[in-house]
N, C-alpha and C positions, 0 to 999 in steps of 0.2 A: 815366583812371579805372581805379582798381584793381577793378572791380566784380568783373569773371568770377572772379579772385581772392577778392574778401571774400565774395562770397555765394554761388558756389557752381556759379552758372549760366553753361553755354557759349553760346557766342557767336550760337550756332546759337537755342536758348530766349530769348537774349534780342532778338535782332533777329524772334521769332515775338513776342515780349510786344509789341516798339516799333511791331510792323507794317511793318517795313523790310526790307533786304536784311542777309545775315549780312556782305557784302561793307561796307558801311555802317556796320558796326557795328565790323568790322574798323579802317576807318579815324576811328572817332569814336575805338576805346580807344587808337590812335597818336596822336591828336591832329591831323586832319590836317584834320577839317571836324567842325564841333558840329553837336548832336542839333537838329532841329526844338523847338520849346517843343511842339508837338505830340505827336511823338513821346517828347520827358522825359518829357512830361504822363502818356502810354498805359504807358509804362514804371513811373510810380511809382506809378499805380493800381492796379497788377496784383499786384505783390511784395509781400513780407511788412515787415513793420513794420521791422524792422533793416535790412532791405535797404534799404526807403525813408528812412531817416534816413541811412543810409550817401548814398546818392545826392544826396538833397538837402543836406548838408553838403560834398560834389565839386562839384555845381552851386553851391554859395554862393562855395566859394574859388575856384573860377575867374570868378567873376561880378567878387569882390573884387576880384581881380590887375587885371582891365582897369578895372574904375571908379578903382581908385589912378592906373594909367595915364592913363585921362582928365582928371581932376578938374583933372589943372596944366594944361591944355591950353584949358580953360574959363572964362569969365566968372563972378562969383559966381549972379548970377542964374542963368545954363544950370547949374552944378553942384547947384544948389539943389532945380533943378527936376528932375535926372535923380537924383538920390536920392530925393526925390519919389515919382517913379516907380516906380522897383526897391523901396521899400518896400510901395506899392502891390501892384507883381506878385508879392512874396512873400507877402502877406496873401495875394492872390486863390488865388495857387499851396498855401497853408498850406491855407484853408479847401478846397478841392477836394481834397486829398488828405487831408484829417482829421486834420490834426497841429493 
């Protein structure tokens, strides 16, 4: 995540937004372990609108990479159904943050 970059905010402000550690935060913008849906969740309530469309457009393309990843790994039916899903949790994720 480019975030501290595009929006502004150190690392410090935004593991105070996610309610985490700044240590935590350190290793999510490596790449080393992903945020809680939790924690996204605290995080993109709090920020401002470009911030939040930046984020949630990071959280889409990395969601993307591994569902390409999966899908040949899958039966029709389980692929069916875990798209399914992740469109489900995007609506649920859209409507709770007001997009």
């Amino acid at each position: 995540m480019g975030l501290v970059r595009e929006s502004g905010y150190s690392y410090k402000e935004i593991a105070e937004l996610m309610g985490v550690s700044q240590a935590a935060v350190t290793r999510y913008m490596k790449g080393e372990i992903a945020p809680s849906p939790a924690s996204a969740c605290r995080l993109v309530e709090r920020v401002d609108q470009s911030t939040r469309s930046y984020i949630l457009a990071s959280l889409a393309a990395e969601l993307w990479g591994l569902v390409r990843r999966l899908i040949p790994l899958l039966d029709k039916e389980d692929a069916a159904a875990l798209l399914e899903t992740i469109a489900d949790q995007v609506a649920e994720l859209m409507a709770k943050t007001g997009l």
